[in-house]
Residue, then its C-alpha position, 0 to 999 in steps of 0.5 A: x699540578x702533577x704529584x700528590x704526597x702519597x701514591x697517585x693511586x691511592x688518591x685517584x681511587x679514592x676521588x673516584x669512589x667519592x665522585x660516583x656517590x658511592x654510600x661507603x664514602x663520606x663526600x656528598x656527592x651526588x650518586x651518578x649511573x654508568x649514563x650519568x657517568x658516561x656523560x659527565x665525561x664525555x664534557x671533558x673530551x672522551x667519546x664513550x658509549x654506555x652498553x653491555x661490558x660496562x665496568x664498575x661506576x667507580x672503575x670507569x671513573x678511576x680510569x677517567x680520573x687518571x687520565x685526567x690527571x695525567x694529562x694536567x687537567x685534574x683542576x678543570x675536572x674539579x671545576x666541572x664536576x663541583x659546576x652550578x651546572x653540574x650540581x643543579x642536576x642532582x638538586x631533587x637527591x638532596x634534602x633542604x637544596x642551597x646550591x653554595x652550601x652544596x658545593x662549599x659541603x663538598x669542597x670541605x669534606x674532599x679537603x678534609x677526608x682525600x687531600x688533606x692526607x697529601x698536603x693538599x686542598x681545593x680552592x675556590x676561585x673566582x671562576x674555578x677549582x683549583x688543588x693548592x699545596x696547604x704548605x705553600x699558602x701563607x696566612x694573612x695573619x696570626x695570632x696565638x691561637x688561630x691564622x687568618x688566609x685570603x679567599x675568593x669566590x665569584x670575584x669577591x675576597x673573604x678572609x678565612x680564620x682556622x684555628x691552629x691544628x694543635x688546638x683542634x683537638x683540645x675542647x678548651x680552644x675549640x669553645x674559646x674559638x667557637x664563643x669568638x664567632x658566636x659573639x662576633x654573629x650577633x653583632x652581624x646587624x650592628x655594622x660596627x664589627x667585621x661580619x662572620x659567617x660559616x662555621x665549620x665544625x669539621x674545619x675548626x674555621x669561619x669565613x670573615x669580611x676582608x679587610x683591606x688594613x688595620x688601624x695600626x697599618x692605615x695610620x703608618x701611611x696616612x699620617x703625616x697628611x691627616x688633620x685633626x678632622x680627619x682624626x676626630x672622625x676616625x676617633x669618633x666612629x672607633x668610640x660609637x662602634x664601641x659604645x654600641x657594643x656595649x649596648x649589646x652587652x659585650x665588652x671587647x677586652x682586647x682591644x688595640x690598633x691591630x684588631x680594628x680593621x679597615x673595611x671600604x673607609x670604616x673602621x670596624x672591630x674584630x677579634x673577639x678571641x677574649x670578648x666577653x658578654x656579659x649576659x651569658x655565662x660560658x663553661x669555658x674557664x681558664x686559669x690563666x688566659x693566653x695572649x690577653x692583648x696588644x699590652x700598650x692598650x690592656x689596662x694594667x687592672x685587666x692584666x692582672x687579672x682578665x675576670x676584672x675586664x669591663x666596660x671602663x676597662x675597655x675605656x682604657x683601650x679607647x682612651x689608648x687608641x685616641x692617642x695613638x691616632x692623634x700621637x701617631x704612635x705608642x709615644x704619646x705626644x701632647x695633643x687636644x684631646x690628652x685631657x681625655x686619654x688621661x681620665x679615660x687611662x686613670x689607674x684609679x678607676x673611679x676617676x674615670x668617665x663613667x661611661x663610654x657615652x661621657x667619654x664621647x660627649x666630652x670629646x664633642x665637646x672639645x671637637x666642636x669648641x669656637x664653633x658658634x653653630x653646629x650643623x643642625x642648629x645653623x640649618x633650623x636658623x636658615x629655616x626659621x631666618x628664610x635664608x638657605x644656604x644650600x652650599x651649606x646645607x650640600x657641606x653638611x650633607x656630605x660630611x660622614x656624620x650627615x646621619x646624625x645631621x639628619x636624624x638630629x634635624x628630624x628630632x629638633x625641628x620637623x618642618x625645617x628638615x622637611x623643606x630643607x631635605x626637598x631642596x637637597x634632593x631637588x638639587x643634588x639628586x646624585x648624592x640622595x642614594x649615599x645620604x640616606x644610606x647614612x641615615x639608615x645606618x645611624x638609626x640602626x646603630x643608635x638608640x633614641x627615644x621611642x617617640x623619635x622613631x615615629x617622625x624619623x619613619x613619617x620624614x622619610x615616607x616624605x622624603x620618597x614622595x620627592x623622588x625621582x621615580x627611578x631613584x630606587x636604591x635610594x627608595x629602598x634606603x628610607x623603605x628599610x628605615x621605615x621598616x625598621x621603625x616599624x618591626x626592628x628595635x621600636x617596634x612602633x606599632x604607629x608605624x606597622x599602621x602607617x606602613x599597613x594604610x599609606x605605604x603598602x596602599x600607595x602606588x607610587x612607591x614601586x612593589x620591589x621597594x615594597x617587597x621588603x614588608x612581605x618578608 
């Protein structure tokens, strides 16, 4: 990297004056003495002394800096100086010390107040700092209002949403933009939605989960080789995700095959730019809303007007999405489940399902027509018959729904599911770890009664008693369904005494499992 925009010495002068933690700047890094300084740079090959005639802090810095960058080396002296190494060593100057807030802080404000002004920024790599040319970086996406971009730290890619620079100076697009990530935060624990996390004020930005594709790209590629089971199941896990986003009170209204995402084989919601939740009234009020939705899967009556947008609103979206999945396409084609696309899409919106919820017993329904016995009913007869399938019983605990299975065994028949689930851990001891995470993802995403929760917490204490002393992601699993039953959404005060009397007592269960109580 050799030439900024403006004068290099503009920009050398200021990076150094901001290098020395000189008060006047408004970059947080650490305030380094004439020693300090003499030995940051004696890491980067220089050989000098501190003593008498020394120069100013920050003119001995300049002089460093520009022979740095003269010499190519100016990403390396980023690298250095923004090190866990390096900044660990000024820990005790800084109020509240998080090493990654630290740094990612300073990245920011270098950006925002020196490089911005040349067209440039710092990246985080995977083991570096590097100065990138903003005009040569192409986002991975853009919408009306905002771009999304790659990034990576430590070995793991994120994406980047940044409001477009035209808009961030209009408070309207700046609070629409703010609502989108303060919506799409609350659902962080539901695992339904694309996680978010670090809102800049300064950048306008927050950094998302990365998804490896969208809807839209995965069923171009993978459709002339899907089954309807495989379909069902996409269907099925796009239609829960959305009904517990209903149960948090937040409706999507812009929904479409570009906006759920494919993060490691799940299908997840995003793009909460016209989210609304419905239990909090913003100030932010538009006459006319901008880019309101792929149209082929907005309903005609939110269209119309956006303020009319709700849950069977959103039903139309789904009702859309089923059929592009089966149809492959926004042609639709005549299908099993066309029957449902078509109450769900009625223009008369009372000819709709009522809810989400009918909308997705019906599609079971369909899905599990001819079959004489579900998973769970032919499990509790191979109990009460005596006669185990385990071959079966192993099919049933793979599937994607095994959670469900599990749970709905749990509910329907305690001591089947007992004996049932010790044979599977004793023979398949390799598949526990997945099995229970599932298990602990559909309790945490479904509501059940409040009752359910005691023997979903009791089977899984006896699930641990089965195994392996060494099966400790597996063990942290079903801790973690205990622990949830115990002071998550139930609330069962049965369960803080169990977790009080038998698990924190028993000595099996090792302390790193327990940990999470102590919290």
């Amino acid at each position: 990297m050799r030439s900024f925009l403006l004068t290099d010495d503009y920009i050398i002068e200021e990076i150094s004056k901001a290098f020395v933690g000189d008060e006047k700047t408004k970059i947080d890094f650490p305030y380094r003495s004439g020693p300090k300084l003499v030995e940051f740079f004696n890491q980067m090959g220089f050989e000098d002394i501190y003593g008498q005639g020394f120069p100013t802090r920050w003119r001995y810095a300049e002089e460093k800096i520009r022979c740095i960058f003269m010499q190519g080396r100016i990403n390396e002296f980023f690298t250095l100086s923004l090190s866990y190494k390096e900044i660990i060593k000024f820990k005790n100057d800084y109020e509240n010390f998080e090493i990654d807030n630290v740094i990612d802080k300073i990245v920011n404000q270098v950006n925002r107040e020196i490089l911005k002004l040349c067209g440039k920024q710092l990246c985080i790599r995977d083991d570096s700092i590097e100065v990138i040319d903003i005009i040569k970086e192409k986002p991975l996406g853009e919408g009306a209002f905002a771009r999304v971009y790659k990034r990576e730290k430590n070995g793991i890619y994120f994406a980047e949403k940044c409001l477009k620079d035209e808009f961030k100076n209009n408070m309207e697009y700046v609070s629409r933009f703010k609502r989108e990530y303060e919506i799409m935060k609350s659902l962080n624990d539901t695992n339904v939605t694309v996680k978010v996390f670090d809102f800049s004020e300064v950048e306008k930005s927050f950094m998302m989960e990365f998804a490896q594709e969208t809807l839209k790209q995965f069923i171009e590629k993978n459709y002339d080789v899907m089954n309807d089971a495989y379909k069902e199941a996409i269907s099925e896990e796009i239609i829960r995700d959305m009904i517990c986003l209903h149960s948090r009170n937040v409706i999507h209204r812009d929904l479409s095959y570009n906006n759920i995402l494919v993060i490691n084989n799940h299908f997840k919601l995003a793009d909460f730019g016209l989210g609304k939740n419905q239990g909090e009234i913003y100030s932010l009020q538009t006459q006319t809303e901008m880019g309101v939705g792929t149209a082929h899967f907005i309903d005609p009556v939110q269209k119309q007007n956006i303020k009319n947008a709700s849950e069977i609103t959103d039903m139309y979206s789904i009702g859309q999405i089923i059929d592009y999945i089966f149809s492959g396409s926004i042609v639709s084609i005549h299908h099993k489940y066309s029957g449902v696309v078509e109450k769900a899409t009625n223009k008369n919106l009372d000819k709709r399902y009522e809810s989400l919820e009918e909308l997705l017993e019906e599609f079971l329904n369909i899905k599990n027509y001819n079959i004489i016995k579900s998973p769970v009913d032919d499990m509790i007869d191979m109990y009460n018959t005596g006669r185990y399938n385990m071959g079966k019983v192993y099919e049933y605990l793979i599937d994607r729904n095994a959670g469900r299975f599990v749970v709905e065994l749990i509910i329907k028949h305690y001591n089947g599911a007992k004996v049932l689930l010790e044979q599977f851990i004793l023979q398949y001891a390799s598949e526990v770890e997945e099995l229970t995470y599932k298990v602990d993802q559909y309790v945490r995403e479904n509501k059940l009664d409040y009752s359910e929760y005691d023997n979903i917490a009791y089977m899984s204490y006896d699930m641990i008693r089965e195994l392996d002393k060494y099966a400790i992601k597996s063990m942290e699993n079903l801790i973690g369904i205990i622990y949830y039953c115990g002071y998550g959404y139930p609330n069962r005060f049965n369960i803080q005494r169990f977790i009080r009397d038998t698990i924190m007592t028993d000595r099996d269960i090792p302390y790193k499992c327990k940990n999470i109580f102590n919290m």
